[in-house]
mmCIF file of the protein (N, C-alpha, C, O) and its ligand, coordinates in Angstrom:
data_MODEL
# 
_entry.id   MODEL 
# 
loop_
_entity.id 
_entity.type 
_entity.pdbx_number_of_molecules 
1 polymer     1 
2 non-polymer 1 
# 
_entity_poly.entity_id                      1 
_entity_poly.type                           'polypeptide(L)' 
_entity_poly.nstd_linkage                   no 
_entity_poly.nstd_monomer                   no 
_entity_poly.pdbx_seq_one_letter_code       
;(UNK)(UNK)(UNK)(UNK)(UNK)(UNK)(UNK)(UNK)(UNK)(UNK)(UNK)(UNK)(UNK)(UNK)(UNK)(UNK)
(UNK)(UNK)(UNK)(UNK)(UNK)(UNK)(UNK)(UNK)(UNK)(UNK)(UNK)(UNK)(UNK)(UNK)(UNK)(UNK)
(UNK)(UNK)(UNK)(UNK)(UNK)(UNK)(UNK)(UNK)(UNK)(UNK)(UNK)(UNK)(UNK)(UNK)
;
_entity_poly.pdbx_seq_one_letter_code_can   XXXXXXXXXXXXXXXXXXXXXXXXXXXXXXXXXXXXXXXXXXXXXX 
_entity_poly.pdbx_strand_id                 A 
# 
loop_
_entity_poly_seq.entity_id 
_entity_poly_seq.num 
_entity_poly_seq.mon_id 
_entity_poly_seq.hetero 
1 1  UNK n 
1 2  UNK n 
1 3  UNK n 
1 4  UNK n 
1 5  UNK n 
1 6  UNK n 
1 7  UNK n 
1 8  UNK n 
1 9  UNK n 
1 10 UNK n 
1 11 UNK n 
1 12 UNK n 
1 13 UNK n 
1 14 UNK n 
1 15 UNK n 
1 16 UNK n 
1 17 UNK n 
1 18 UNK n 
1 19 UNK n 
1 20 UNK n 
1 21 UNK n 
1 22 UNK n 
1 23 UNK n 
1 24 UNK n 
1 25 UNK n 
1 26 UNK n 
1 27 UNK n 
1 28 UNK n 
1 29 UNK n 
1 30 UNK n 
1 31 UNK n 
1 32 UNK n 
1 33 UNK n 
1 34 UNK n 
1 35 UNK n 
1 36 UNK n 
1 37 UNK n 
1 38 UNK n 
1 39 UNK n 
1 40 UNK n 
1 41 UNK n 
1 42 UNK n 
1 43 UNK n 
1 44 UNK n 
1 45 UNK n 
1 46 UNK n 
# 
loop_
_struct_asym.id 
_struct_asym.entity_id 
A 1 
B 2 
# 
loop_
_chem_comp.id 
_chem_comp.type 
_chem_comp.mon_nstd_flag 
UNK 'L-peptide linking' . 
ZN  non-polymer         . 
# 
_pdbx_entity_nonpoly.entity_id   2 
_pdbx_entity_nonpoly.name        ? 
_pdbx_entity_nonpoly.comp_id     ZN 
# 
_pdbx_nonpoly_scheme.asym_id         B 
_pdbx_nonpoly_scheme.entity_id       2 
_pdbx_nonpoly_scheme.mon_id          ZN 
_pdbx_nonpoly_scheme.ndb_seq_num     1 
_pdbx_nonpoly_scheme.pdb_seq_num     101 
_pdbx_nonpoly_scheme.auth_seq_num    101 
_pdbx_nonpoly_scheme.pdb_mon_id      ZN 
_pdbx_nonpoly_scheme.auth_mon_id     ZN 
_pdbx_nonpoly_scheme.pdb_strand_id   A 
_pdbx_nonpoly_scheme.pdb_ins_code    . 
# 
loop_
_atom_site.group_PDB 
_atom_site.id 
_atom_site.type_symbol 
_atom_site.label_atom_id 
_atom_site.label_alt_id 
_atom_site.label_comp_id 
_atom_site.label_asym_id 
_atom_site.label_entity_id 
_atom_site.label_seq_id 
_atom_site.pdbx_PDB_ins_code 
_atom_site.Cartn_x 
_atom_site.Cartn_y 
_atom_site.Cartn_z 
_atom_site.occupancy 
_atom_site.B_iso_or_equiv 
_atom_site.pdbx_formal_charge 
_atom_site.auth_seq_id 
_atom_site.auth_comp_id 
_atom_site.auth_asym_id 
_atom_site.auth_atom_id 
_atom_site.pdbx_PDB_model_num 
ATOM   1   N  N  . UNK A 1 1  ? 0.832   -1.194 0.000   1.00 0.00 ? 1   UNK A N  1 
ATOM   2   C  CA . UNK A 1 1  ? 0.000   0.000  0.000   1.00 0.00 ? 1   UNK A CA 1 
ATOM   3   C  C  . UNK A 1 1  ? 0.868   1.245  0.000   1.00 0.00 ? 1   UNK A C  1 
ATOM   4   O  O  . UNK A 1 1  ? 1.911   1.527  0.591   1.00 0.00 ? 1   UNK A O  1 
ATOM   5   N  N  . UNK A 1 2  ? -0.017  1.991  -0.983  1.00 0.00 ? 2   UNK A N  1 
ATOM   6   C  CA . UNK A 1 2  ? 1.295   3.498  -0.497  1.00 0.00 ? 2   UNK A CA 1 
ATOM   7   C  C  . UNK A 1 2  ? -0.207  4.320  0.039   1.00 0.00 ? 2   UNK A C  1 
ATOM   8   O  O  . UNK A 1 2  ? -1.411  4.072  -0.029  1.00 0.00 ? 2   UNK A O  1 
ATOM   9   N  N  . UNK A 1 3  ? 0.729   5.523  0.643   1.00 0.00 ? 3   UNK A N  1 
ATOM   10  C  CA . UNK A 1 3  ? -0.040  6.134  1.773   1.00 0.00 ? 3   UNK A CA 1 
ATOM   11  C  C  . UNK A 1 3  ? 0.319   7.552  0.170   1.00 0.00 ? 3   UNK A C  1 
ATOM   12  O  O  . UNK A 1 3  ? 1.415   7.663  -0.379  1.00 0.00 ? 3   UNK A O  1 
ATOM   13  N  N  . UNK A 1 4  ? -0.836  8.320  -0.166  1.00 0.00 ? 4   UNK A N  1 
ATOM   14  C  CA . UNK A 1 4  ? -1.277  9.466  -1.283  1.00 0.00 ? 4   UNK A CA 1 
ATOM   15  C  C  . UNK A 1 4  ? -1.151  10.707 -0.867  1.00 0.00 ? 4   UNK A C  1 
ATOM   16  O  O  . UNK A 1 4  ? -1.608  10.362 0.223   1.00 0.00 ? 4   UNK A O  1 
ATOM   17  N  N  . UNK A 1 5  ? -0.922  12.026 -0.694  1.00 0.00 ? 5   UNK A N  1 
ATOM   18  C  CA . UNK A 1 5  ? -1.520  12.846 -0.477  1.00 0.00 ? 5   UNK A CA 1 
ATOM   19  C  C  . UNK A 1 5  ? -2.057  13.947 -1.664  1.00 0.00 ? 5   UNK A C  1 
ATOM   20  O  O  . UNK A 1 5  ? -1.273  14.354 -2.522  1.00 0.00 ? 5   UNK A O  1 
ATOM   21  N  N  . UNK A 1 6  ? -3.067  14.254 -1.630  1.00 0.00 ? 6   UNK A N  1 
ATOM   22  C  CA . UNK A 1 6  ? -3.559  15.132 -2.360  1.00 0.00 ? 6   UNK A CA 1 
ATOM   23  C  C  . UNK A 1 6  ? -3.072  16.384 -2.575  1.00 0.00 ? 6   UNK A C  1 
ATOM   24  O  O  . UNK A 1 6  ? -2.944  17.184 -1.649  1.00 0.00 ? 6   UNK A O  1 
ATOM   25  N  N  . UNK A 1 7  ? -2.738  16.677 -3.893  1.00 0.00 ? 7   UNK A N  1 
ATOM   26  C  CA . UNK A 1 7  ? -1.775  18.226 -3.914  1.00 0.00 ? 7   UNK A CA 1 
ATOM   27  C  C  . UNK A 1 7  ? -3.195  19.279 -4.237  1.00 0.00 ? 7   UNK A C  1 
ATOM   28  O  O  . UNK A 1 7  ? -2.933  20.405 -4.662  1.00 0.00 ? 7   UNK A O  1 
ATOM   29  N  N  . UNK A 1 8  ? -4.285  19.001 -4.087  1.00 0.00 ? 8   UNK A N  1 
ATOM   30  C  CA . UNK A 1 8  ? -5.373  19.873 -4.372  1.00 0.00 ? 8   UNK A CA 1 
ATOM   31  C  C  . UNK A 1 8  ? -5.788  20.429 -2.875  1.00 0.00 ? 8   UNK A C  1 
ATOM   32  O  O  . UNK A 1 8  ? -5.547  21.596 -2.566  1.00 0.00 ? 8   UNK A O  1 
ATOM   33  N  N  . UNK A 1 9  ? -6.215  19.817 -2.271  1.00 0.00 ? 9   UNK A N  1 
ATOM   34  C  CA . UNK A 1 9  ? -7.119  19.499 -0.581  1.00 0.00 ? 9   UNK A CA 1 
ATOM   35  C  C  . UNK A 1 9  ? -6.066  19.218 -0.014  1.00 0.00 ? 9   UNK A C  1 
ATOM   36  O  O  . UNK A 1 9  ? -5.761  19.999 0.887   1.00 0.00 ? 9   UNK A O  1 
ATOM   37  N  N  . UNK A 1 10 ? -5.111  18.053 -0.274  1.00 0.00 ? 10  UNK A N  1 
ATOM   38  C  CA . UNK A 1 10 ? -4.213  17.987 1.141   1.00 0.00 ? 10  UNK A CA 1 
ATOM   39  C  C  . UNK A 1 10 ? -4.681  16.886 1.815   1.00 0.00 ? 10  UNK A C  1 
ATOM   40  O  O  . UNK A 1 10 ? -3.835  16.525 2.633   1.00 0.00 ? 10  UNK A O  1 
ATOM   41  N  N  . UNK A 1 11 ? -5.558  16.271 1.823   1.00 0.00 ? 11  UNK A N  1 
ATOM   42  C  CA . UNK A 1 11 ? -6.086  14.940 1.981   1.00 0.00 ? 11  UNK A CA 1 
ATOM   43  C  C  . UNK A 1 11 ? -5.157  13.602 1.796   1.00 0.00 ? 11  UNK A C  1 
ATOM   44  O  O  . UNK A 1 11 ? -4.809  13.307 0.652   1.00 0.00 ? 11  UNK A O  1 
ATOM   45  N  N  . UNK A 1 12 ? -4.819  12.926 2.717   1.00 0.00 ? 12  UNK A N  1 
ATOM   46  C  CA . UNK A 1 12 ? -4.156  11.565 2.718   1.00 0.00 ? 12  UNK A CA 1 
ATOM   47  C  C  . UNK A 1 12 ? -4.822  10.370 2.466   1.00 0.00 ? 12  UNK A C  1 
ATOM   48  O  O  . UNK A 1 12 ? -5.631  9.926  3.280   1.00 0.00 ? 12  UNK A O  1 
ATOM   49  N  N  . UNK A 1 13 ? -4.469  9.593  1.025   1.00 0.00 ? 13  UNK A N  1 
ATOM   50  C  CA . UNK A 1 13 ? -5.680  8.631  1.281   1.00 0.00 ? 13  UNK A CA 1 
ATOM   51  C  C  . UNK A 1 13 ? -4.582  7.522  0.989   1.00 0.00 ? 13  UNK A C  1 
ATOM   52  O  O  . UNK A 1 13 ? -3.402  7.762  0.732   1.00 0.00 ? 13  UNK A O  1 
ATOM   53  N  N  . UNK A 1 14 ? -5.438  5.699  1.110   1.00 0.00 ? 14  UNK A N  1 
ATOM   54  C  CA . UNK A 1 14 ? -4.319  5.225  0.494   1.00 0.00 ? 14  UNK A CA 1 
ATOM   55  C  C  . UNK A 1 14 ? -4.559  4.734  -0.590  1.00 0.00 ? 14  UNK A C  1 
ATOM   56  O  O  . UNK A 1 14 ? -5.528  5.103  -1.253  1.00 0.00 ? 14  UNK A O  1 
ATOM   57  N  N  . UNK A 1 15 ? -3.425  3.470  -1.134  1.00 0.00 ? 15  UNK A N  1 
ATOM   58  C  CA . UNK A 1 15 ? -3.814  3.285  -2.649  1.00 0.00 ? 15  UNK A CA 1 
ATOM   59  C  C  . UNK A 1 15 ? -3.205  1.929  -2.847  1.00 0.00 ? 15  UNK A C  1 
ATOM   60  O  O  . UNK A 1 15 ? -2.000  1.738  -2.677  1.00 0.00 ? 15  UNK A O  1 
ATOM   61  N  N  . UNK A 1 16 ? -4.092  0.936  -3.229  1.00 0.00 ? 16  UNK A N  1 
ATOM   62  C  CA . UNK A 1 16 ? -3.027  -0.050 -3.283  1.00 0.00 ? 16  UNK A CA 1 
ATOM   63  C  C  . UNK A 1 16 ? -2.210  -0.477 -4.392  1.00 0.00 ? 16  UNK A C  1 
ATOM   64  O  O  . UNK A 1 16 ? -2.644  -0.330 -5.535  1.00 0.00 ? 16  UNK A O  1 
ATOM   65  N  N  . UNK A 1 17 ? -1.289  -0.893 -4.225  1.00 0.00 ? 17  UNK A N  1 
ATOM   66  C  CA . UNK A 1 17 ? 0.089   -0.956 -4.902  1.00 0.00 ? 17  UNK A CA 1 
ATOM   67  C  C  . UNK A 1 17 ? 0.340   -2.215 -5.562  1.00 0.00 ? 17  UNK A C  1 
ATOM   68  O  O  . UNK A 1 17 ? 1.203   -2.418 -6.416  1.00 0.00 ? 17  UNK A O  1 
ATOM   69  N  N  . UNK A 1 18 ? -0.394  -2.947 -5.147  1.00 0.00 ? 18  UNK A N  1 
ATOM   70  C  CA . UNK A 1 18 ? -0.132  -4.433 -5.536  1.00 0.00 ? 18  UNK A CA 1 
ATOM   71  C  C  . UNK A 1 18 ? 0.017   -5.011 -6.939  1.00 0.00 ? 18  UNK A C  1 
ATOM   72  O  O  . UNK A 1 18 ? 0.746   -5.918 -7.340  1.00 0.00 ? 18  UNK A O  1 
ATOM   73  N  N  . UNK A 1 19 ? -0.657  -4.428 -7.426  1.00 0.00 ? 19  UNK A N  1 
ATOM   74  C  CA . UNK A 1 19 ? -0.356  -4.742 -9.094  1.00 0.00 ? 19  UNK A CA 1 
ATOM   75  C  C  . UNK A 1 19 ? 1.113   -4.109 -9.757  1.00 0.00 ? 19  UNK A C  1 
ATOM   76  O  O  . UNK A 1 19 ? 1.562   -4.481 -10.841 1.00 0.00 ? 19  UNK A O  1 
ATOM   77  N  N  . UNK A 1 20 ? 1.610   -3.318 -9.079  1.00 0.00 ? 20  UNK A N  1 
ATOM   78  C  CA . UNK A 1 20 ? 2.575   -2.941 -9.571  1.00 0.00 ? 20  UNK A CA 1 
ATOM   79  C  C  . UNK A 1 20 ? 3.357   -2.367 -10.704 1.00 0.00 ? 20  UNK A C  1 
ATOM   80  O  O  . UNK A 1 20 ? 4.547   -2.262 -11.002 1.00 0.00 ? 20  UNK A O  1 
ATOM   81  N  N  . UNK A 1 21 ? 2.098   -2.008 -11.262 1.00 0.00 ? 21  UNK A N  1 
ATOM   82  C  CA . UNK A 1 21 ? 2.117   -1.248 -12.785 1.00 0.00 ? 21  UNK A CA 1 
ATOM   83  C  C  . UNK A 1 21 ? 0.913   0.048  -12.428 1.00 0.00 ? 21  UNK A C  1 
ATOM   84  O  O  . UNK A 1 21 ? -0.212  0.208  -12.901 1.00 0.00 ? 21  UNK A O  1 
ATOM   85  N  N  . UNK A 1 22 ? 1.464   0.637  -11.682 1.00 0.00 ? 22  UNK A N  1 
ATOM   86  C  CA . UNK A 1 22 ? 0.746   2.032  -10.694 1.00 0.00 ? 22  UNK A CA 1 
ATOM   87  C  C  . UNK A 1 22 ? 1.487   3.057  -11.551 1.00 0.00 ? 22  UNK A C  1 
ATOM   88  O  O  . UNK A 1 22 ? 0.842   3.505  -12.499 1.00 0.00 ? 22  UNK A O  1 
ATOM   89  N  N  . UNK A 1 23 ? 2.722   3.498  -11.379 1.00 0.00 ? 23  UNK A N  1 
ATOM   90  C  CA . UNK A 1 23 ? 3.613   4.394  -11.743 1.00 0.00 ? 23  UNK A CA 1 
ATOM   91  C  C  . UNK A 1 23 ? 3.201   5.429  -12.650 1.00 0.00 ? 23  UNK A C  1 
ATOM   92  O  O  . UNK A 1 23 ? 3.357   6.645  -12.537 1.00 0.00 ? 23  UNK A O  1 
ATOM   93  N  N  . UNK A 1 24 ? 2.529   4.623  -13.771 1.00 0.00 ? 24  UNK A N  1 
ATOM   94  C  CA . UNK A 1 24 ? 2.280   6.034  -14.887 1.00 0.00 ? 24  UNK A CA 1 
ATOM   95  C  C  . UNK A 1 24 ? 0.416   6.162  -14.524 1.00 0.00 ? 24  UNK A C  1 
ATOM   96  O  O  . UNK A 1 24 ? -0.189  6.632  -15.488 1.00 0.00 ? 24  UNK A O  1 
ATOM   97  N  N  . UNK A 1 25 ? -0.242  5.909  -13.640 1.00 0.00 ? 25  UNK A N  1 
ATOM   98  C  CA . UNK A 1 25 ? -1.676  5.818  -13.675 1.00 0.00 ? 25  UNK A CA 1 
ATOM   99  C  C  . UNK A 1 25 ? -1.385  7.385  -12.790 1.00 0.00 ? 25  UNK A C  1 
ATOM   100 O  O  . UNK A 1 25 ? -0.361  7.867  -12.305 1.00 0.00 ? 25  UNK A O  1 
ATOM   101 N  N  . UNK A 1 26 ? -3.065  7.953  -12.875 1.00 0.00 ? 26  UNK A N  1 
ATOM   102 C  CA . UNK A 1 26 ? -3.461  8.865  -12.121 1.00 0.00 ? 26  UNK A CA 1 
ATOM   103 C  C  . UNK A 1 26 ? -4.352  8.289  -11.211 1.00 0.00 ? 26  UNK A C  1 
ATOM   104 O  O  . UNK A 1 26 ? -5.070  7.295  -11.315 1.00 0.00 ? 26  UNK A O  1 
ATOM   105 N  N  . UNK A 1 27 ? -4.181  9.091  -10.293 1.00 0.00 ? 27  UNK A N  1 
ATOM   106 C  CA . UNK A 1 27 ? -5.739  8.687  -9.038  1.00 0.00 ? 27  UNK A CA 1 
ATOM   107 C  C  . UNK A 1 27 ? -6.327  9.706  -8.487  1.00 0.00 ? 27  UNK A C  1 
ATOM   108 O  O  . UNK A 1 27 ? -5.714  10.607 -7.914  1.00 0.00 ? 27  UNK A O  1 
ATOM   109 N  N  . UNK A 1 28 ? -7.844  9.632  -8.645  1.00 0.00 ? 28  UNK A N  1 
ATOM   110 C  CA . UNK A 1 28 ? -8.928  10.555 -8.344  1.00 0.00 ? 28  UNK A CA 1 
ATOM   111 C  C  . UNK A 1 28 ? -8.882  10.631 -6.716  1.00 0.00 ? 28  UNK A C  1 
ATOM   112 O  O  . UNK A 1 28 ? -9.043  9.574  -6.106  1.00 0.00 ? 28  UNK A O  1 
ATOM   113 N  N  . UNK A 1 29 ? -8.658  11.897 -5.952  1.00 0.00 ? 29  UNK A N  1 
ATOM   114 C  CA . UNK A 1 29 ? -9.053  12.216 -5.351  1.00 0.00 ? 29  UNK A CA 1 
ATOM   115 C  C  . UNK A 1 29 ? -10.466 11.780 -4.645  1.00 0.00 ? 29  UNK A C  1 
ATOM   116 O  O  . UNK A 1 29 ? -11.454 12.255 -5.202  1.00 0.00 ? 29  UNK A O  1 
ATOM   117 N  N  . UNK A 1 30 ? -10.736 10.884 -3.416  1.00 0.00 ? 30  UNK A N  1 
ATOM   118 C  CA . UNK A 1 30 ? -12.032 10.379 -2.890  1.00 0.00 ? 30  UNK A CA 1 
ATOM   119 C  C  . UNK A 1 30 ? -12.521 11.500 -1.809  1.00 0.00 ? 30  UNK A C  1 
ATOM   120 O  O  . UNK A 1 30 ? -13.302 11.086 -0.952  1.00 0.00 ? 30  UNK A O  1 
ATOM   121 N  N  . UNK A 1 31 ? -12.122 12.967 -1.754  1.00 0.00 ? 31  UNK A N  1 
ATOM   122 C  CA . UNK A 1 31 ? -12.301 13.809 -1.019  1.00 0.00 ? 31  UNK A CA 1 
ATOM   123 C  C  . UNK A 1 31 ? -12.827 15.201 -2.272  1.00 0.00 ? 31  UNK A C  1 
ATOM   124 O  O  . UNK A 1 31 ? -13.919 15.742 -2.445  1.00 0.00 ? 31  UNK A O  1 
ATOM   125 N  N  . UNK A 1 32 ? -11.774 15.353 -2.802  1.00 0.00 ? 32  UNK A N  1 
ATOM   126 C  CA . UNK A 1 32 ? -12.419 16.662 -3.863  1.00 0.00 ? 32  UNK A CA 1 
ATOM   127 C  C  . UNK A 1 32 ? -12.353 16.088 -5.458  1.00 0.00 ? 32  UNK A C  1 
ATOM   128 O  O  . UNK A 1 32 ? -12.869 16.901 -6.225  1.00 0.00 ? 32  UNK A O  1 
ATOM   129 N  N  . UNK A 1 33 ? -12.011 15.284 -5.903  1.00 0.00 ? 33  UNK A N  1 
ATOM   130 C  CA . UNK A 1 33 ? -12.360 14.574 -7.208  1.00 0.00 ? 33  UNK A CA 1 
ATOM   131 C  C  . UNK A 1 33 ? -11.008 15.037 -8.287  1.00 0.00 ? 33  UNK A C  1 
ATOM   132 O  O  . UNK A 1 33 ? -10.823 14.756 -9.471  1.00 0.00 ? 33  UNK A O  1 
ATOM   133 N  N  . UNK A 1 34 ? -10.277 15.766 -7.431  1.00 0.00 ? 34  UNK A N  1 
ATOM   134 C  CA . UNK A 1 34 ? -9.067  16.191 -8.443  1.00 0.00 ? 34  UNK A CA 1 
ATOM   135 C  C  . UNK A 1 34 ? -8.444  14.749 -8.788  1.00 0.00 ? 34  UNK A C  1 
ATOM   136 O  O  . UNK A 1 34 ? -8.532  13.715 -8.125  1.00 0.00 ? 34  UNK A O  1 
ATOM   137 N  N  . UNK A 1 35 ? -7.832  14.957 -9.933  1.00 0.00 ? 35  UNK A N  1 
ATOM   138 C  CA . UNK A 1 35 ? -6.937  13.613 -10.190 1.00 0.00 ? 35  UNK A CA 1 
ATOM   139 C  C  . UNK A 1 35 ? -5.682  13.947 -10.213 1.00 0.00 ? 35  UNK A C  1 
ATOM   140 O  O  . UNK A 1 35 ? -5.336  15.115 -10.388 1.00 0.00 ? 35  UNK A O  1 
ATOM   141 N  N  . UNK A 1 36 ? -4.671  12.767 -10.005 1.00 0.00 ? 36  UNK A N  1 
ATOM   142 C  CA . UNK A 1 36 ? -3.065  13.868 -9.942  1.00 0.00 ? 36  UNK A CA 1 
ATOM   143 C  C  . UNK A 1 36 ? -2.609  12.350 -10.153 1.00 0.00 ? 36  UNK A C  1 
ATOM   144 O  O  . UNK A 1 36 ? -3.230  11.288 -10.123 1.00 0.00 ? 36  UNK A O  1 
ATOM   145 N  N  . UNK A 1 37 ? -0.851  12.785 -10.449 1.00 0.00 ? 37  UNK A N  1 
ATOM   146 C  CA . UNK A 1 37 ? 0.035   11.544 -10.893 1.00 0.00 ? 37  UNK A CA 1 
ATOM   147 C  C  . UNK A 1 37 ? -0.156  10.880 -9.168  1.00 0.00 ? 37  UNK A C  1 
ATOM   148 O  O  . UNK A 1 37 ? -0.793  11.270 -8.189  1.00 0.00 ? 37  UNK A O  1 
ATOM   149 N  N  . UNK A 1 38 ? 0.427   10.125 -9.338  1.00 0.00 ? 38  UNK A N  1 
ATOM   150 C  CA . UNK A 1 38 ? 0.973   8.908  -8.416  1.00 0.00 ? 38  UNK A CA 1 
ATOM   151 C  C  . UNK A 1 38 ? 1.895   8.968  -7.397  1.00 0.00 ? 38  UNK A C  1 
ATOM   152 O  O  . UNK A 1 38 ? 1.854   9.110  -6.175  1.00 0.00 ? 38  UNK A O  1 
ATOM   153 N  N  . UNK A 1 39 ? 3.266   8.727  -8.768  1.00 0.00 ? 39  UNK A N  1 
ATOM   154 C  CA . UNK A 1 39 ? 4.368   8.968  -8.535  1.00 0.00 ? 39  UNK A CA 1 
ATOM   155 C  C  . UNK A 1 39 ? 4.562   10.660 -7.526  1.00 0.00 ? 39  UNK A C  1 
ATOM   156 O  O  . UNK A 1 39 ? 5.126   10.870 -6.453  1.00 0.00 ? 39  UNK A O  1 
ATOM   157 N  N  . UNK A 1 40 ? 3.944   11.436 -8.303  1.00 0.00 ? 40  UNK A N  1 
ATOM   158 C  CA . UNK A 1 40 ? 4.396   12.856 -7.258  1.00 0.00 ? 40  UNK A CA 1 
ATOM   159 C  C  . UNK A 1 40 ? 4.004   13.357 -6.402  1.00 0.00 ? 40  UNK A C  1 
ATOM   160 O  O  . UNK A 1 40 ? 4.257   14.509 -6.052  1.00 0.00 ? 40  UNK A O  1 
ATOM   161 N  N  . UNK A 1 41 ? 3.200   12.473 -5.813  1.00 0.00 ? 41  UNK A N  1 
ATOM   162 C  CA . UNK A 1 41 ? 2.517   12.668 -4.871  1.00 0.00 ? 41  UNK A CA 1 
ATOM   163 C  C  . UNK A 1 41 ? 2.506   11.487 -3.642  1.00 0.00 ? 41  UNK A C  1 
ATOM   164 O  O  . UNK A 1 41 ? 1.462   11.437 -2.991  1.00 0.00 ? 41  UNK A O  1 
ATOM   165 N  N  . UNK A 1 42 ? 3.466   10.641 -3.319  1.00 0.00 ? 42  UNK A N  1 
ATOM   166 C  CA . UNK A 1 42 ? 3.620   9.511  -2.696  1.00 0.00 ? 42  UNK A CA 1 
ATOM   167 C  C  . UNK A 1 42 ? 4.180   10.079 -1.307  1.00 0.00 ? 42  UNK A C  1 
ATOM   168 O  O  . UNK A 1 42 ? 5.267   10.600 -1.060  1.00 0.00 ? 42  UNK A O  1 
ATOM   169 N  N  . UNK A 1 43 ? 3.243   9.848  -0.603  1.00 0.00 ? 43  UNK A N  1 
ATOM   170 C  CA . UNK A 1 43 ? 3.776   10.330 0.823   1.00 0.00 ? 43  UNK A CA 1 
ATOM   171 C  C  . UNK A 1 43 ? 4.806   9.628  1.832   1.00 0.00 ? 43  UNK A C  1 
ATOM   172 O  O  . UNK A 1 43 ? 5.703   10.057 2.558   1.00 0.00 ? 43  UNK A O  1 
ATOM   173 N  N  . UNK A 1 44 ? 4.221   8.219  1.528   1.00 0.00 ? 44  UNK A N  1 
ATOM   174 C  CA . UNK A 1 44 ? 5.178   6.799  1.924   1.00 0.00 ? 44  UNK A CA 1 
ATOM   175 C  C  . UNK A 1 44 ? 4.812   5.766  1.670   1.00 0.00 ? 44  UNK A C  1 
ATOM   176 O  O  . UNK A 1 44 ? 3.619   5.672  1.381   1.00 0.00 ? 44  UNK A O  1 
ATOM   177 N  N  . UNK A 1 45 ? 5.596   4.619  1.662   1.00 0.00 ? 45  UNK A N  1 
ATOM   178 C  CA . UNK A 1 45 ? 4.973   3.181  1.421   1.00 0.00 ? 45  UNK A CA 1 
ATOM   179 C  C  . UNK A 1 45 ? 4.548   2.630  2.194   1.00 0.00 ? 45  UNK A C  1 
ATOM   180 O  O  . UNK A 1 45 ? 5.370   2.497  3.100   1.00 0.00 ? 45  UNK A O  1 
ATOM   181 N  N  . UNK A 1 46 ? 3.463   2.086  2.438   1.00 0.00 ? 46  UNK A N  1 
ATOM   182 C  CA . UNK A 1 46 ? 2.982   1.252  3.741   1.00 0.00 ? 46  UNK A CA 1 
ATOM   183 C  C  . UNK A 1 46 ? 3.029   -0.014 3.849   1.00 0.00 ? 46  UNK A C  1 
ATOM   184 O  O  . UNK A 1 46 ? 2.640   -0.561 4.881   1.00 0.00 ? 46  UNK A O  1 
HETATM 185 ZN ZN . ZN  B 2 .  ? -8.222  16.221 -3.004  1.00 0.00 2 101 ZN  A ZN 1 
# 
């Protein structure tokens, strides 16, 4: 699992990692609906 934070809101969510072909995907925001890279936004691995 990696632990997300949102560069819109600031919101920490997590995300799971397991498939391991994450890197170039985006992920929607489950707080304000922004979408943002992955990668630049990885707070830590869990
Ligand atoms: Zn957000």
């Amino acid at each position: 699992m990696l632990l997300l934070k949102c560069p819109k809101c600031g919101n920490k969510m997590k995300y799971n990692s397991a498939s391991g072909i994450l890197m170039k995907k985006r992920k929607r925001c489950v707080y304000c609906g922004h979408s943002f890279k992955i990668t630049d936004n990885i707070v830590k691995k869990v």
